[in-house]
C-alpha positions, 0 to 999 in steps of 0.5 A: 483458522481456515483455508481456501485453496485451488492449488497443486500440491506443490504450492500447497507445500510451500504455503504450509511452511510459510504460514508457519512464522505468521502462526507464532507470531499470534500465537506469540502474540506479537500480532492480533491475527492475520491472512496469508495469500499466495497465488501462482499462474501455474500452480493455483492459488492458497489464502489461510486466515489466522488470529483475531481481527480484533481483541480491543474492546471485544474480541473478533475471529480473522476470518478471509473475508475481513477487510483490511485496511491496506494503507500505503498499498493504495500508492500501488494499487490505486494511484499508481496504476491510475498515474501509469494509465493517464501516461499511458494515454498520453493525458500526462507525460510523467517527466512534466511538472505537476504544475500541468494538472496543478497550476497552483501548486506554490502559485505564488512562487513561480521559482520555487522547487515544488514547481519543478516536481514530476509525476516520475519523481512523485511516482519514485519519491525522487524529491525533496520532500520530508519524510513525515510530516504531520499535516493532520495537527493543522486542522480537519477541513479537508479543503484548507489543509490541500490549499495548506499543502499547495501552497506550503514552503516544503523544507527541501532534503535529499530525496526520501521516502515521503507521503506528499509524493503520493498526496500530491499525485492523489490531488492530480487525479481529483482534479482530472476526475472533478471529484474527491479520491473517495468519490473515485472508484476504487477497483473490483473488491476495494473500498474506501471504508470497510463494515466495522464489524468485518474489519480488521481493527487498527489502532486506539487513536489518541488523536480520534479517542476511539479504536479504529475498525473499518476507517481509515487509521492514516491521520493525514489521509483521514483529515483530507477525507480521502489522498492518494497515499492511504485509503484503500480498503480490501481483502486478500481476495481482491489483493490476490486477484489485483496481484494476479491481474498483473502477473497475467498482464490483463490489469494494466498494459505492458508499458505501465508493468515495464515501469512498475517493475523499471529501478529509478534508484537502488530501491524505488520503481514507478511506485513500487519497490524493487528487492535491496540489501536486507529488503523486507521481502526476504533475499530469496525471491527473484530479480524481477520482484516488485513489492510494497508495504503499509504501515497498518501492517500489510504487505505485497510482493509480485515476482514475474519472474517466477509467476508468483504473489505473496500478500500478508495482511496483518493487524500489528498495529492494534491496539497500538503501534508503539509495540515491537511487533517483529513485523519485519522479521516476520515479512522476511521470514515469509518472503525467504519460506516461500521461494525456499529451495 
């Protein structure tokens, strides 16, 4: 275990007893290890690290600096806030089809619904596209399998939660750019690939035969070599100060927060979500709170109301997922601690 604070005795307080379920939890040994962050524009900032980064083949100490494979926080952190600034200059307009930065999106259909999509759709996962679907088993070369997505007849269902949403806004910003996601930078403290030895470890990939350490455990996103739904790799310093960065208002304009934070359904935001019934951030945390989560194990919230940001950052699915990690009564466990009375 270790500490890093700057934080009043109050904050000190409450992170104490937060830290308290991530810390049965190994000791449970429901999950490998973990890092807690919590940061307050009034009362500091407190990370605490706990557990293994890794135990399969050998064993490594989580430590602060550990990089996490923060897999669909990249929606938030990355390609969102790049989405908002494009609107923000007036590059896109988020109610326009994707078919203004992808003209050959189902090119061959000019009726099709996958042409009528926008960028606020894409954003809200407003859209009919299915919630999972295994591009990866189509193949490895990253060119095919985006022409295979563009020109795809998608089965179209009532709006869910999808990864295409956000592979699709990911392809809008490789064609701005003229360069792959993972030829873009991605922020102060982020990366799309991590040091082996100072990752946090995912899975025992039955797909790629080898447990996964510093790349990226998303097979769709490892198959296109970079989307703009998973990726991202950080620590809880650089979630921390991202988090910070928009609670202070310095890391994207006041009309992208105003998004970010404005409901486009009972649970999504522009990219992000806002607190529902059983939410797994707790029922505790004000009505200004945004979050998201990723399914490595990851989480984030950012309460504006109260000036505060929570990350949990957790390896649960190493060695596997196919285990009941209790992650999510362990995030509302956490959520409700912090904003307890």
């Amino acid at each position: 275990m270790n500490d890093k604070a700057s934080a009043s005795p109050e904050l000190a307080t409450v992170f104490e007893r937060a830290f308290a379920p991530l810390a049965k939890s190994v000791t449970d040994g429901r999950i490998p290890g973990g890092v807690l962050g919590i940061v307050d524009l009034k009362h500091g900032r407190m990370t605490r690290a706990i557990g293994s980064a890794q135990v399969v083949p050998a064993r490594r100490p989580m430590t602060l600096e550990t990089w996490f494979d923060l897999a669909s926080l990249t929606k938030v952190i990355f390609t969102t806030r790049r989405i908002l600034k494009l609107a923000d200059d007036r590059v896109i307009d988020l109610d326009a089809p994707l078919t203004t930065l992808l003209p050959d999106l189902r090119q061959y259909n000019a009726d099709a619904w996958e042409r009528k999509i926008t960028f606020r759709q894409c954003l809200g996962h407003q859209t009919p596209f299915p919630g999972v679907e295994p591009i990866y088993t189509y193949g490895r070369d990253p060119d095919l399998l985006r022409a295979f997505i563009l020109q795809r007849e998608w089965k179209a269902g009532p709006p869910v939660y999808s990864d295409i949403n956000f592979i699709l806004l990911g392809f809008a910003l490789e064609r701005l750019a003229k360069k792959t996601i993972r030829d873009i930078d991605p922020g102060p403290g982020f990366a799309w690939s991590a040091d082996p030895e100072n990752a946090a470890a995912t899975e025992d990939c039955a797909w790629r035969h080898r447990v996964l350490s510093g790349e990226v455990h998303d097979e769709n996103c490892a198959a296109l070599q970079g989307s703009g739904h998973a990726g991202l790799f950080g620590t809880v310093t650089s979630v921390l100060d991202f988090a910070e960065s928009l609670l202070d208002g310095t890391g994207a304009s006041s009309n992208a927060i105003a998004l970010m934070r404005t409901p486009l359904s009972n649970r999504r935001t522009h990219g992000w979500e806002h607190p529902f019934t059983d939410w797994w951030g707790g029922e505790l945390c004000g009505a200004g709170t945004i979050g998201h989560t990723g399914f490595t194990g990851v989480s984030l919230m950012i309460d504006f109301d109260k000036g505060r940001a929570v990350t949990l950052l957790t390896n649960r699915v190493h060695p596997t997922r196919h285990f009941d990690s209790g992650i999510l009564a362990l995030r509302q466990a956490v959520g409700n601690l912090v904003y307890q009375s």
